[in-house]
C-alpha positions, 0 to 999 in steps of 0.5 A: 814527678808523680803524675796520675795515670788514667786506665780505661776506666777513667780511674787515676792511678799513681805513677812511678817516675821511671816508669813516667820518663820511659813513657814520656821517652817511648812517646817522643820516639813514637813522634819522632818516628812519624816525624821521620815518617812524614820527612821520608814522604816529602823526600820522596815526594820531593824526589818524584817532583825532581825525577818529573823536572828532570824528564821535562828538561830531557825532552825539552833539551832533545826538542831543542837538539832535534830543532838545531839538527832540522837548522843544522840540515836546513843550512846544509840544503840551502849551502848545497843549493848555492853550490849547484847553483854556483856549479851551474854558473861556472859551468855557463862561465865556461861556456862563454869562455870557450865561445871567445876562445872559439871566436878569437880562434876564427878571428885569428884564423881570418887575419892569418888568412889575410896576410898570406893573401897580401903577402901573395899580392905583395909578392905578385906586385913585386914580381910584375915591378920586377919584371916592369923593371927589366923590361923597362931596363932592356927597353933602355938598354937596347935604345941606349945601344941601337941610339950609340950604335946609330951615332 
């Protein structure tokens, strides 16, 4: 292909076909590269883009990590308060056991006191109807002899 050229004047020039493929070739590279040039910029556009996406889930997985940390500590609290609370209730339970204990110890101590009083009474009833008794028998006996000894 002999295509003209055209110099700064406007004037066409005949053209040597080798000397037309090598242009034809440096103008394909020259394309080539700014295609290469504009594919670089969008990478790089493309990677800013990703770098800004990356950051953005960072914070947005620390906001959430930081959120779960706060529940995490809202549970432990509320956790502690129920184990104050319950402390408190066992230490109330306690409490009111010691008082029963306290007051079936005093109940105890009042029928113990009971018996031995009756058992006092039991042992006064029977020592004066033994002593009833011996005399009543004496009394007999000394009728029975004075009543044989009068016959």
């Amino acid at each position: 292909m002999n295509a003209p050229a055209r110099d700064m004047n406007q004037t066409v020039l005949p053209i040597n076909p080798s000397v037309a493929y090598e242009m034809e070739i440096r103008e394909r590279i020259v394309r080539v590269e700014e295609e290469l040039k504009n594919q670089r910029e969008l990478m790089k556009l493309g990677f800013e883009q990703m770098d800004k996406r990356l950051e953005q889930m960072d914070k947005r997985i620390d906001d959430q990590r930081e959120a779960m940390r706060l529940g995490f500590e809202q549970v432990d609290k509320r956790f502690e308060d129920q184990r104050e609370a319950m402390k408190l209730l066992a230490e109330q339970i306690d409490k009111r056991f010691e008082q029963v204990d306290k007051r079936f110890e005093d109940q105890r101590e009042a029928m113990k006191q009971g018996f031995e009083q009756m058992d006092k009474r039991f042992k006064q009833t029977f020592a004066f109807v033994t002593t009833a008794a011996l005399i009543a028998g004496a009394l007999i006996s000394a009728f029975n002899y004075l009543h044989v000894s009068q016959q």
